[in-house]
LUMKE-424721 format. One record per residue (C-alpha): residue number from 1; residue in one letter; x, y, z. Coordinates in nm, 4 decimals, padded with zeros to 6 digits. Example, Ala and Ser with C-alpha at 12.3 -4.5 7.8 and 13.67 -1.06 7.14 Angstrom:
// LUMKE-424721
NODE    k  r      east     north        up
NODE    1  A   01.2300  -00.4500   00.7800
NODE    2  S   01.3670  -00.1060   00.7140
//
This chain:
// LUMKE-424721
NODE    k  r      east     north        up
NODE    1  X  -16.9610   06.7488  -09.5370
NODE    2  X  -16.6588   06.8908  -09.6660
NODE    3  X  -16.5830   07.2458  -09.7359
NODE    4  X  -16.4777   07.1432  -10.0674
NODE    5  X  -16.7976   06.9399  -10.1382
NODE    6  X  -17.0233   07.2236  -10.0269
NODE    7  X  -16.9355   07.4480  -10.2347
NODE    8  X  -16.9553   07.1693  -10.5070
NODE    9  X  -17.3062   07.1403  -10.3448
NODE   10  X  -17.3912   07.5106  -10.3553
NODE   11  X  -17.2565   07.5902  -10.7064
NODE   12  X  -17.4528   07.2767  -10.8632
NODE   13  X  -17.7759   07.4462  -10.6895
NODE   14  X  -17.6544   07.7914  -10.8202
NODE   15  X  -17.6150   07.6718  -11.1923
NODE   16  X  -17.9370   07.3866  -11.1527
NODE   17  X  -18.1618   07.7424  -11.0766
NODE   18  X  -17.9817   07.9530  -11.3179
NODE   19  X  -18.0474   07.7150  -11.5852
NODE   20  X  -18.4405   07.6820  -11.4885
NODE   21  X  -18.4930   08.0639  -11.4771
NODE   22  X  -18.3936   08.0807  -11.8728
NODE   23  X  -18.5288   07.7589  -11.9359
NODE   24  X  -18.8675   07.9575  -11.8160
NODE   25  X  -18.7628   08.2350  -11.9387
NODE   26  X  -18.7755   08.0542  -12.3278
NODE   27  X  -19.1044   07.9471  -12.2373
NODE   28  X  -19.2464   08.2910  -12.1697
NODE   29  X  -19.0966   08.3792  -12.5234
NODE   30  X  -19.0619   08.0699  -12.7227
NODE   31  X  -19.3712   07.8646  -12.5651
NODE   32  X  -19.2693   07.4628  -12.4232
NODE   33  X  -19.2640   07.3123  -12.7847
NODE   34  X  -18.9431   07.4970  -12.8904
NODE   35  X  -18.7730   07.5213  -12.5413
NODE   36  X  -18.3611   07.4151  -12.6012
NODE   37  X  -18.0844   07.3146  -12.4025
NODE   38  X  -17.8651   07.4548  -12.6757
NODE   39  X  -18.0266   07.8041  -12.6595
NODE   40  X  -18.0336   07.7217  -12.3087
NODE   41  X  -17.6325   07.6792  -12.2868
NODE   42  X  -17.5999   07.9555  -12.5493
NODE   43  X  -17.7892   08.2432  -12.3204
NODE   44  X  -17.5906   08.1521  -11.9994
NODE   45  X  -17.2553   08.1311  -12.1504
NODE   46  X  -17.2267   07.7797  -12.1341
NODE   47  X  -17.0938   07.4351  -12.3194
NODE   48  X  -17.3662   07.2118  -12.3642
NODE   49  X  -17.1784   06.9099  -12.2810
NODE   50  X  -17.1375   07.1068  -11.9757
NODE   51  X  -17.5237   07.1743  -11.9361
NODE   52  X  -17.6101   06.7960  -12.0418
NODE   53  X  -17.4048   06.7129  -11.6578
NODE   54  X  -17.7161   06.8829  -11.5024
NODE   55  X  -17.9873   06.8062  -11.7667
NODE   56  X  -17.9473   06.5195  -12.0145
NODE   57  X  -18.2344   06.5943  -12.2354
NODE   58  X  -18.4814   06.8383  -12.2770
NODE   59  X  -18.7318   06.6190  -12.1428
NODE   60  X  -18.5451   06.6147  -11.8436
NODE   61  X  -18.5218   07.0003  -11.7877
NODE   62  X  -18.9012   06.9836  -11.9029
NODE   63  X  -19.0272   06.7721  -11.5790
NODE   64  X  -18.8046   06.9333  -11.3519
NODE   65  X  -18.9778   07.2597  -11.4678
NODE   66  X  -19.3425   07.0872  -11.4619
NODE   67  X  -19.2175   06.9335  -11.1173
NODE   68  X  -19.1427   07.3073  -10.9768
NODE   69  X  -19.4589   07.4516  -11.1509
NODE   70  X  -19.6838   07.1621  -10.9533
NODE   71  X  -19.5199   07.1881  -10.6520
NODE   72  X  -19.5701   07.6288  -10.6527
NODE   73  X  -19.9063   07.5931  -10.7552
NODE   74  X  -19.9797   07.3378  -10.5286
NODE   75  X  -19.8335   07.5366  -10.2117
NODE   76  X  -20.0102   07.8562  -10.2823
NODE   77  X  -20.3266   07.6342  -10.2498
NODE   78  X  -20.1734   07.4517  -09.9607
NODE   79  X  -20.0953   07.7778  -09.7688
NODE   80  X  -20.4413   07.9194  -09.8379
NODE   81  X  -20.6075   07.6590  -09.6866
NODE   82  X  -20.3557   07.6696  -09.3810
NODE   83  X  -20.4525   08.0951  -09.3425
NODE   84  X  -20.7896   08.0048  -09.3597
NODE   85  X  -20.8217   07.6987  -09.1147
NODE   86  X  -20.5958   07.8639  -08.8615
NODE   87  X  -20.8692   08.1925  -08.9183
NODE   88  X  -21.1009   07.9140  -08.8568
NODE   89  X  -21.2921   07.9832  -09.1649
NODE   90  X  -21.6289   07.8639  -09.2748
NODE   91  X  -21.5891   07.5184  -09.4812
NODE   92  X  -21.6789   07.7530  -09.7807
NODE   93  X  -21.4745   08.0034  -09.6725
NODE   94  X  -21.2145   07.7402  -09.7398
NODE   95  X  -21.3177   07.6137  -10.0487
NODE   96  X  -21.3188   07.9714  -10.1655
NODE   97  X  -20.9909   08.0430  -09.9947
NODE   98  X  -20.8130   07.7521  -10.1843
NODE   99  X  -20.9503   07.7858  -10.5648
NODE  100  X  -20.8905   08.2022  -10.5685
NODE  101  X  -20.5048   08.0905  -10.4322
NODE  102  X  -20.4635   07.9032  -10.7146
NODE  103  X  -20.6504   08.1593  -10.9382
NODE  104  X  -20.3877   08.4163  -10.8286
NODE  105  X  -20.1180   08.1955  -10.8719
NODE  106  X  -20.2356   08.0983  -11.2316
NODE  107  X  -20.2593   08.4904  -11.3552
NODE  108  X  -19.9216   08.5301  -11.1481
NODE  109  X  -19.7449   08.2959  -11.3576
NODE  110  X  -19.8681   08.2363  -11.6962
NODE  111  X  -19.6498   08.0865  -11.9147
NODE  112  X  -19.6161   07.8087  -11.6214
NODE  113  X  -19.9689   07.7246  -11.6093
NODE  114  X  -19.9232   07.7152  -11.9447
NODE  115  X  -19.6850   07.4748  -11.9489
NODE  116  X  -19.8922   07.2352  -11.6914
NODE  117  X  -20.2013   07.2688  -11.8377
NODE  118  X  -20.1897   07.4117  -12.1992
NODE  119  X  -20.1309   07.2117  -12.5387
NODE  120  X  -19.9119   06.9084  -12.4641
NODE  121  X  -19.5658   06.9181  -12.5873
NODE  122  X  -19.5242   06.7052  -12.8851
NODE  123  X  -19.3086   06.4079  -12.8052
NODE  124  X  -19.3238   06.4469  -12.4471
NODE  125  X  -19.4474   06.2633  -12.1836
NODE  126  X  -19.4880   06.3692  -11.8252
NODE  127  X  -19.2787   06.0624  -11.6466
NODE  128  X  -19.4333   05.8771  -11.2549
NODE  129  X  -19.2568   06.1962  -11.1159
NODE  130  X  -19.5087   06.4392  -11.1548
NODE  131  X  -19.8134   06.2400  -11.0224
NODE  132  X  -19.7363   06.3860  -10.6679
NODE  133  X  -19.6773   06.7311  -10.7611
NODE  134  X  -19.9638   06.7223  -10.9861
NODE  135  X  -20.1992   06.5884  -10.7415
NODE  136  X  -20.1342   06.8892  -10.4211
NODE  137  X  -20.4326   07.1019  -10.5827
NODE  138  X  -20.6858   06.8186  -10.5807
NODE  139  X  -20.5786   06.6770  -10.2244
NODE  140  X  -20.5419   07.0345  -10.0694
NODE  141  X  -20.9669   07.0513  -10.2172
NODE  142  X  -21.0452   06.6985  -10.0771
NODE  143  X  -20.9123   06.8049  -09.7498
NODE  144  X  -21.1388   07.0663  -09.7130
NODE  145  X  -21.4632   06.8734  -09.7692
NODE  146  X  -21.2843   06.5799  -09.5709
NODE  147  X  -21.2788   06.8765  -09.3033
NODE  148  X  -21.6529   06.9370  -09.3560
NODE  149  X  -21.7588   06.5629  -09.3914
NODE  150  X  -21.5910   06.5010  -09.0058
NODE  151  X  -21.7515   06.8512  -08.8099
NODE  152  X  -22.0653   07.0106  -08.9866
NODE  153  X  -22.1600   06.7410  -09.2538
NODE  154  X  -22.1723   06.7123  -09.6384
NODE  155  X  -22.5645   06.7639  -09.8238
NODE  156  X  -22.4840   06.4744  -10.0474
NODE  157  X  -22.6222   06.4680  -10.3826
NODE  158  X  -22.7818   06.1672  -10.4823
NODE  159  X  -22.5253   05.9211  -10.7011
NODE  160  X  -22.6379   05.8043  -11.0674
NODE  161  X  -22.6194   05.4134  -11.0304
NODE  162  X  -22.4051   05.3709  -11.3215
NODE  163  X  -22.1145   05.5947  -11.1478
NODE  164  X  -22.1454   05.4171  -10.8122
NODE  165  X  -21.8708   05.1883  -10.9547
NODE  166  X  -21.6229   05.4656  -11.0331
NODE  167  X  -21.6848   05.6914  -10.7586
NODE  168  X  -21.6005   05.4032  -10.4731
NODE  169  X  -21.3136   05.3424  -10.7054
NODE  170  X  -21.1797   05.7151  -10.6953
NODE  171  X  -21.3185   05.7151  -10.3308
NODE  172  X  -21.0699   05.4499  -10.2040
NODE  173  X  -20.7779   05.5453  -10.4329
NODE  174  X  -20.7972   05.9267  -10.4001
NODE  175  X  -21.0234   06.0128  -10.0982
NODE  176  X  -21.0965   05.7143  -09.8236
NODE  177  X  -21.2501   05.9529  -09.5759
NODE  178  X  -21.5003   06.0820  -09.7926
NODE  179  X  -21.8128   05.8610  -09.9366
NODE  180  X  -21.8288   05.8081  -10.2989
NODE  181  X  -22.1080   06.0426  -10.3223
NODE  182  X  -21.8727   06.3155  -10.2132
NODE  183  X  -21.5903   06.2028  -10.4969
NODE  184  X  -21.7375   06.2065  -10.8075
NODE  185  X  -21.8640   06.5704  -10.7793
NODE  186  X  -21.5297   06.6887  -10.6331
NODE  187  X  -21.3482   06.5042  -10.8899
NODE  188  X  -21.5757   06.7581  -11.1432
NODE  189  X  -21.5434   07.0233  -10.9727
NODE  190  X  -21.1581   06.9119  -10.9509
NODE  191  X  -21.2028   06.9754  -11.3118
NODE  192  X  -21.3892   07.2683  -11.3850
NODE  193  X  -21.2062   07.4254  -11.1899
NODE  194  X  -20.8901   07.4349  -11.4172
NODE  195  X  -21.1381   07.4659  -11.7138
NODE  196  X  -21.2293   07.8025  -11.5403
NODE  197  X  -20.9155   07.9666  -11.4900
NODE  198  X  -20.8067   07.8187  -11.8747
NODE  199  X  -21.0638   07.9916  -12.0120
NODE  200  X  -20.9462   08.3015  -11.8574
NODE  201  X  -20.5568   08.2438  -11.8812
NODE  202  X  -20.6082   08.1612  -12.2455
NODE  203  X  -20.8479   08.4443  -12.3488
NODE  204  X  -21.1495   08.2562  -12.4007
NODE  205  X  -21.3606   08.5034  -12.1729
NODE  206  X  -21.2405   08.7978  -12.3788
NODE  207  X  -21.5736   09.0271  -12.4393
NODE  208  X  -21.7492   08.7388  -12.2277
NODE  209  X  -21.6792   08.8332  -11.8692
NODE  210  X  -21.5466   09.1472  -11.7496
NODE  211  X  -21.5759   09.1300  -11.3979
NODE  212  X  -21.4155   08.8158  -11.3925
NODE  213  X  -21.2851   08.8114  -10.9784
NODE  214  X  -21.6477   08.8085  -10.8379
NODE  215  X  -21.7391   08.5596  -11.1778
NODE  216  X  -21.5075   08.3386  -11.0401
NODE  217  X  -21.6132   08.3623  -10.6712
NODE  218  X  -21.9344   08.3349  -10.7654
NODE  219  X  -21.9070   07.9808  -11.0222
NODE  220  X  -21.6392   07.8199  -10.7437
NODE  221  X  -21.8866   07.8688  -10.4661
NODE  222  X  -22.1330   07.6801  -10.6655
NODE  223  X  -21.8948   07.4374  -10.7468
NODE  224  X  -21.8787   07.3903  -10.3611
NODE  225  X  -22.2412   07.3723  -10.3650
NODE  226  X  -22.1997   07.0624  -10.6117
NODE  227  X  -21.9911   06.8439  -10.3722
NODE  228  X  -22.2458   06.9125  -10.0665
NODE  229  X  -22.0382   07.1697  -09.8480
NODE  230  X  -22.3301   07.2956  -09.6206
NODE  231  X  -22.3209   07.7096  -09.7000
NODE  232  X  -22.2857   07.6996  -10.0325
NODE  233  X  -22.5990   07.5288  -10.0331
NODE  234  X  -22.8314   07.7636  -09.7545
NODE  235  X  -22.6712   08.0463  -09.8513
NODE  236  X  -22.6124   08.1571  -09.4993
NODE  237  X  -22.4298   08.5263  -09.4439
NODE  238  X  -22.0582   08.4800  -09.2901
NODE  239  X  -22.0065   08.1999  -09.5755
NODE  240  X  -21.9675   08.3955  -09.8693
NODE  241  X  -21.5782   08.2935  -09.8776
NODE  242  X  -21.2633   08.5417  -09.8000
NODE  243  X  -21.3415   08.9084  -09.8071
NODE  244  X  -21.7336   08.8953  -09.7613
NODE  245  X  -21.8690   09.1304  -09.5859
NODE  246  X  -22.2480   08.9471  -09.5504
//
């Protein structure tokens, strides 16, 4: 590479991030619905033909910015469940590990997760792009009961016979170590999941929960217990996920 066409290279990166931190910053302030590349342009001094070079459209700058969001909240997961393997951590210990990453990261960044998994954005729609990014959080929680299924086990819960269907459909698509008796409950718990940190992000345990950490610990282990990982359902002491002490 030329030294010409690095610094090309380098200043394109410098401008791409610059214009992503006020894009984000407009969502903290403005909320996803009335984010603009004009403001955008405006705030950092710039022509918006020259901004359209790096984003065309708003919907553009939008996905990169869900892209990013997926991919951060996806990592913290990721690296949680890295910590706690190499710490060889229980399976539920893991489980634990994973969801209060992506807890953290949630409360960390707000007006992100906001932006994933708030109101939609009228007249948007998230393009084949995000489906990766999107999925890191689910895969990073099937590997740990994949994990569990291979070494100590799952305590299955029986299947409904109407599901069986679905869950060996999700089973081969999604998860094709795991049986479909496994799936469907991780899939829910998949889901509840979100539907428990929502509920906190967006204020919906205001004068509900106050001790909302160990409320959280305490509905994700039994989430665990759902999709069979073994001490979640005995109960045993050690297994009480990251920062038990028995």
């Amino acid at each position: 590479m030329s030294t010409v066409r690095g610094a090309r290279e380098r200043a394109r990166i410098e401008v791409t991030a610059a214009i992503k931190d006020e894009a984000k910053k407009q969502l903290a302030a403005e909320g996803a619905a009335k984010l603009s590349l004009r403001a955008v342009a405006r705030e950092l001094g710039m022509a918006s033909s020259a901004l359209y070079r790096y984003f065309p459209s708003r919907d553009e700058l939008l996905t990169a910015l869900i892209v990013d969001a997926y991919d951060s909240v996806g990592e913290a997961a990721e690296a949680a469940h890295r910590t706690a393997c190499a710490d060889a951590a229980t399976h539920l210990s893991r489980w634990v590990a994973v969801t209060c990453a992506v807890r953290d990261w949630a409360l960390a960044h707000p007006h992100e997760y906001a932006l994933l998994y708030g109101s939609p954005v009228p007249g948007y729609t998230a393009p084949q792009a995000t489906v990766g990014p999107a999925s890191r959080v689910g895969f990073a929680l099937i590997a740990v009961v994949t994990d569990a299924c291979r070494t100590d086990g799952l305590a299955l819960p029986p299947l409904a016979g109407d599901l069986r269907a679905e869950a060996e459909r999700m089973a081969s698509e999604l998860a094709t170590g795991l049986p479909p008796e496994a799936v469907a409950p991780l899939i829910a718990a998949w889901s509840q999941l979100f539907g428990l940190i929502s509920f906190e992000i967006f204020g919906q345990f205001n004068r509900v929960v106050e001790a909302r950490e160990i409320f959280f610990r305490a509905a994700v282990t039994e989430l665990a217990r759902t999709v069979g990982l073994l001490g979640a359902r005995n109960g045993s002491k050690g297994d009480q996920g990251p920062g038990s002490h028995g």
